[in-house]
C-alpha positions in Angstrom: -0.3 -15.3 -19.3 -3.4 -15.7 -17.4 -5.2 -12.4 -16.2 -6.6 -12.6 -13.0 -7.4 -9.1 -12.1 -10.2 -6.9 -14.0 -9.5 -3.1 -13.8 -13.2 -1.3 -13.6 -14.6 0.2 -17.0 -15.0 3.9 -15.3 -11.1 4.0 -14.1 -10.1 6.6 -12.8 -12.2 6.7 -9.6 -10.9 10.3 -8.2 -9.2 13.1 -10.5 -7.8 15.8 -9.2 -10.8 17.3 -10.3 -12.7 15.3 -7.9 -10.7 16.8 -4.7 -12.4 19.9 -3.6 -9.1 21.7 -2.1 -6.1 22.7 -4.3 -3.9 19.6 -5.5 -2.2 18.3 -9.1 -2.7 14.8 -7.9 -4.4 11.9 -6.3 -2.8 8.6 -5.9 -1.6 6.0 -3.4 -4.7 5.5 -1.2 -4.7 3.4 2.2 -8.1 1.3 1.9 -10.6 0.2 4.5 -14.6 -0.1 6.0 -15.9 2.3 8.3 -19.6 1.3 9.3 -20.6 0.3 6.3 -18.8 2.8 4.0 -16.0 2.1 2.3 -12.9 4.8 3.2 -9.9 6.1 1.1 -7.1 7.6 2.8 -5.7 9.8 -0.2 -2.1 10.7 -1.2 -3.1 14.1 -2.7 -0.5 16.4 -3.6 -0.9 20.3 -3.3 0.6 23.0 -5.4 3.8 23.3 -3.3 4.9 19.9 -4.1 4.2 18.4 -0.7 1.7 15.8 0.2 -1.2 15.9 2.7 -4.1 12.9 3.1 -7.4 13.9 1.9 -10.2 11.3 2.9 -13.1 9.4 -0.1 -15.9 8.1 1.4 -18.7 5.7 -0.7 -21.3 3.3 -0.5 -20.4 1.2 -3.4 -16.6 1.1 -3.7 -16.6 3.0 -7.1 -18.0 6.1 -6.6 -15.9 8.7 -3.6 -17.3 12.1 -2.2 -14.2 13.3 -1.3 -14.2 15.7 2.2 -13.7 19.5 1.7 -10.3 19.8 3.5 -7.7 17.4 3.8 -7.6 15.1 7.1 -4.2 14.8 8.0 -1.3 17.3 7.3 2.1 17.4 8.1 3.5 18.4 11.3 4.4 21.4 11.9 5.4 21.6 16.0 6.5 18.6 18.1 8.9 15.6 17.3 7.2 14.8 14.2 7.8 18.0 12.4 11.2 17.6 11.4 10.6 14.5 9.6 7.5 15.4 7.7 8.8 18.8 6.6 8.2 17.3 2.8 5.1 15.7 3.5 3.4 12.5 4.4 2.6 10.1 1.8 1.5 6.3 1.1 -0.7 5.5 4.0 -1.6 2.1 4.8 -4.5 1.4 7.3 -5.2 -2.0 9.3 -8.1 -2.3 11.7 -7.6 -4.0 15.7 -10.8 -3.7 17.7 -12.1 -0.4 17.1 -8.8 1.2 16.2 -7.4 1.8 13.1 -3.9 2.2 12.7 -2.3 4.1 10.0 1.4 3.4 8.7 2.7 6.1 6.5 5.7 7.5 5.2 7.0 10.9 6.3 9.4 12.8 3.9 12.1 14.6 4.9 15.6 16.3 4.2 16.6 13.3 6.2 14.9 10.8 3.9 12.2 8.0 4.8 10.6 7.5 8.1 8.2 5.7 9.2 5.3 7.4 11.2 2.2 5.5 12.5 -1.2 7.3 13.5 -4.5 5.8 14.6 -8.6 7.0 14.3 -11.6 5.9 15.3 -14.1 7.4 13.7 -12.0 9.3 10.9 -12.3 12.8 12.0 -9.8 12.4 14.4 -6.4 11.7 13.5 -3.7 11.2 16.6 -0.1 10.6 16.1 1.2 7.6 17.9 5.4 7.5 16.7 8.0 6.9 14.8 8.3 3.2 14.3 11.5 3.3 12.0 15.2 4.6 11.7 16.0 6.1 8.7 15.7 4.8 5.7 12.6 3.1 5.2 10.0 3.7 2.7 6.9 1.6 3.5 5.1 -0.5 6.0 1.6 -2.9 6.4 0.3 -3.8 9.4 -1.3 -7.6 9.5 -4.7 -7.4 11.4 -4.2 -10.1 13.7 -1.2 -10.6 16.1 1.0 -13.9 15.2 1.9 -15.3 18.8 1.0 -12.8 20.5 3.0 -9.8 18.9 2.3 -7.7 16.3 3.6 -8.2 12.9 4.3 -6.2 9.6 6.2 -6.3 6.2 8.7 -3.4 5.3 10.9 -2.3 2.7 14.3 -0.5 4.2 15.8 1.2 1.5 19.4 -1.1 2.0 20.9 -3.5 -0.1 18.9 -4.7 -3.0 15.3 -3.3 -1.6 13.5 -6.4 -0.7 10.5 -7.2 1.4 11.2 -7.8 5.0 9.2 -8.4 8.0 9.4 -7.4 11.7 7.5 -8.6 15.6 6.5 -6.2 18.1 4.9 -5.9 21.4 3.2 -2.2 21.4 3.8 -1.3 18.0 5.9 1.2 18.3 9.3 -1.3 19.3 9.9 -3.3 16.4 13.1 -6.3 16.0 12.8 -9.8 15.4 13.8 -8.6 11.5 14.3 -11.5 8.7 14.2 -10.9 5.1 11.6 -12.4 2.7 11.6 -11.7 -0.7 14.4 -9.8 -3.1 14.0 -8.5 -6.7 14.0 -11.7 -8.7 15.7 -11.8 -12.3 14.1 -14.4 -13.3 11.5 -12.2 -13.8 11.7 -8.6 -15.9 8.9 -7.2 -14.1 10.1 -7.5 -10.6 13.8 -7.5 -11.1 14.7 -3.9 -9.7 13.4 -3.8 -6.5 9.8 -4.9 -4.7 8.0 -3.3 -1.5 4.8 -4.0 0.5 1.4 -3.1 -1.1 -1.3 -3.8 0.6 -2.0 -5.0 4.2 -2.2 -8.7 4.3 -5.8 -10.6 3.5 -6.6 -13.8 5.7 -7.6 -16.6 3.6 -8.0 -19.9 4.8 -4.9 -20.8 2.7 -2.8 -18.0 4.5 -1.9 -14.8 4.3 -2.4 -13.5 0.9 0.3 -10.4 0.4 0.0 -8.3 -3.1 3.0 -6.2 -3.4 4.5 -4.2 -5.6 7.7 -4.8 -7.9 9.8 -2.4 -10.3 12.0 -2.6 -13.4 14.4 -0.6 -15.1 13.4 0.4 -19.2 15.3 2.3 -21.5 12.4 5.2 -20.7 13.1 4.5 -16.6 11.4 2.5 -14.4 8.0 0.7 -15.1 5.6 -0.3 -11.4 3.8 -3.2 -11.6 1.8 -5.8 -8.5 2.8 -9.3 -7.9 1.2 -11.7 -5.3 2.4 -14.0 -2.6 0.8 -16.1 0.2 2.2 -16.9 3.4 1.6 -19.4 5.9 -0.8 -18.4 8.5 0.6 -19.3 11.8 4.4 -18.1 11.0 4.4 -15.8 7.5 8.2 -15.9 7.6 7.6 -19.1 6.1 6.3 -18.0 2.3 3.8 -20.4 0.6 4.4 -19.4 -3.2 5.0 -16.4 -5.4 3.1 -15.7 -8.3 5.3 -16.2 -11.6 2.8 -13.8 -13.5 2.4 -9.7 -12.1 -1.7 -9.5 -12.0 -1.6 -6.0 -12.7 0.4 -3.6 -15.0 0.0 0.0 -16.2 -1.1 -0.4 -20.1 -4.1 1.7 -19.9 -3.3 5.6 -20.8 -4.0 7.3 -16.9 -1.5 4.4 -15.7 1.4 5.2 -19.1 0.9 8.8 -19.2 1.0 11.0 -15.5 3.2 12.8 -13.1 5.1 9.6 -13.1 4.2 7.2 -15.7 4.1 3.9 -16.2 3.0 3.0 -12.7 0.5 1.1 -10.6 0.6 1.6 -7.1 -1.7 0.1 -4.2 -1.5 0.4 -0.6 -4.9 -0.9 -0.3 -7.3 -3.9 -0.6 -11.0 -4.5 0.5 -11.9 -8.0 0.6 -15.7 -8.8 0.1 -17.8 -11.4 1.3 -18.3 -12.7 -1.7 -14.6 -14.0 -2.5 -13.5 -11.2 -4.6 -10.9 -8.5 -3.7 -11.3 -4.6 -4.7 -7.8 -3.4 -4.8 -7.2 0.5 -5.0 -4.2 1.6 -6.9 -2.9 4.9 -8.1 -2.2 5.3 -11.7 1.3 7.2 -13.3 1.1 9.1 -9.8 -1.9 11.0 -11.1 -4.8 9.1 -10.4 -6.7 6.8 -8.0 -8.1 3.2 -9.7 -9.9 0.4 -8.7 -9.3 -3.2 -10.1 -11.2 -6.3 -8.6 -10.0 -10.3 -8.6 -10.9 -13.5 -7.5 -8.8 -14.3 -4.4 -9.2 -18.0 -4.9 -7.5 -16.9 -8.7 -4.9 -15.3 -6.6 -4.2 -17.9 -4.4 -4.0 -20.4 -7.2 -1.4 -18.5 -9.0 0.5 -18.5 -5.8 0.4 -22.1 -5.6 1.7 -23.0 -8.9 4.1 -20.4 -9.1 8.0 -21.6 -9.1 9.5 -18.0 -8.1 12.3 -18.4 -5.1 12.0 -15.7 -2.2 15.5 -14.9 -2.6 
């Protein structure tokens, strides 16, 4: 197996040690620039078992000075209350103009829903809607329209929990729904069930998608990433899958945590100079950082032989 992503020396970034409010845990961070800085939106979750989104700010990537309070709690009044009365959890953030839009996942009695917010500047944080029914359990925004609609991957929690994507005109009304991608058997790693990592990255090859996929041990279930690429003009149409995950939890802050054996992203920062730094969470506990070639990962899409479905 050829191992195209390196996970950095000083893993984990951000303890919960590092967070300067109350919390057991720090994981699952959307990822993005903001003038120059790079910004984590943090899963951290607090003594009552809930989850709020604490924000990491850093010049370098590695190093996060996270803010004193956290930046976005659940509702407590209004429409969105009753489906974030467990918390909000595994944001994902995508840039339009001077926007950036936030799809997370708001836990309820009622399960999964999908809530979307938006910032400018990362002070303030507004609520836009719901963009989902119930169930769904995660969403990425690409950050470019594909003829002239907005489009996303998803993971509804029907059937055998695949990767699925969706068109719409305001973000907020979404159809146009096809699935892409199932669990495969052919592979262990991914044979369980997959879901949407990371927003899409724009390559001049097309849209390279690292997502995550699952499978069942006889000590429960084991998270690792996979990659795809899809074509750039219509990513229904999938270019290759990897046959190889490029990331699995074999260090001990990935094996041993609140839940372990996992690695997690819902983030990547592609730099200019062809690499990718993409933010994970470790065993639920943790945040990491691992970094890759994305000419690597595009190759290993390319030769791969794994069938969408």
């Amino acid at each position: 197996m050829r191992i195209v992503c390196k996970k950095y020396e000083k893993n984990p970034i951000l303890t919960k040690e590092d967070i300067p409010y109350p919390c057991d845990a720090v994981y699952n961070a959307a990822a993005t620039k903001y003038k120059g800085k790079y910004i984590l939106l943090l899963r951290t979750l607090l003594l009552n078992g809930n989850c709020v989104f604490g924000l990491g700010e850093s010049d370098d990537g590695y190093n996060f000075i996270v803010r004193p309070k956290p930046v976005m709690v659940p509702a407590t009044t209004g429409p969105f209350a009753m489906y974030e009365s467990k918390g909000i959890e595994d944001p994902r953030i995508t840039k339009f103009g001077d926007i950036y839009y936030i799809f997370y996942s708001c836990y309820s009695g009622h399960g999964m829903r999908i809530g979307l917010a938006k910032t400018k500047d990362f002070k303030k944080f507004e609520r836009v809607a719901m963009t989902t029914t119930i169930d769904y359990r995660n969403s990425v925004l690409f950050p470019k329209k594909i003829k002239g609609k907005y489009c996303r991957f998803e993971r509804p929690n029907v059937g055998r929990h695949g990767i699925w994507i969706s068109y719409s005109p305001d973000l907020i009304h979404w159809g146009e729904q096809d699935l892409l991608m199932l669990p495969y058997g052919g592979h262990i790693w991914e044979d369980h069930k997959i879901g949407a990592g990371a927003p899409p990255i724009e390559t001049k090859k097309g849209w390279l998608s690292i997502y995550h996929g699952v499978t069942w041990t006889m000590d429960g279930m084991t998270y690792r990433l996979g990659c795809a690429l899809h074509d750039l003009k219509n990513p229904n149409k999938i270019l290759g899958i990897a046959d190889q995950f490029i990331l699995g939890p074999d260090e001990v802050y990935e094996r041993v945590g609140y839940v372990h054996n996992v690695v997690f992203t819902c983030g990547a920062i592609p730099e200019p100079d062809g690499t990718v730094k993409i933010y994970y969470g470790g065993a639920d506990t943790v945040m990491c950082v691992a970094t890759a070639e994305i000419d690597d990962l595009i190759d290993i899409c390319l030769k791969g032989k794994r069938p969408p479905l």
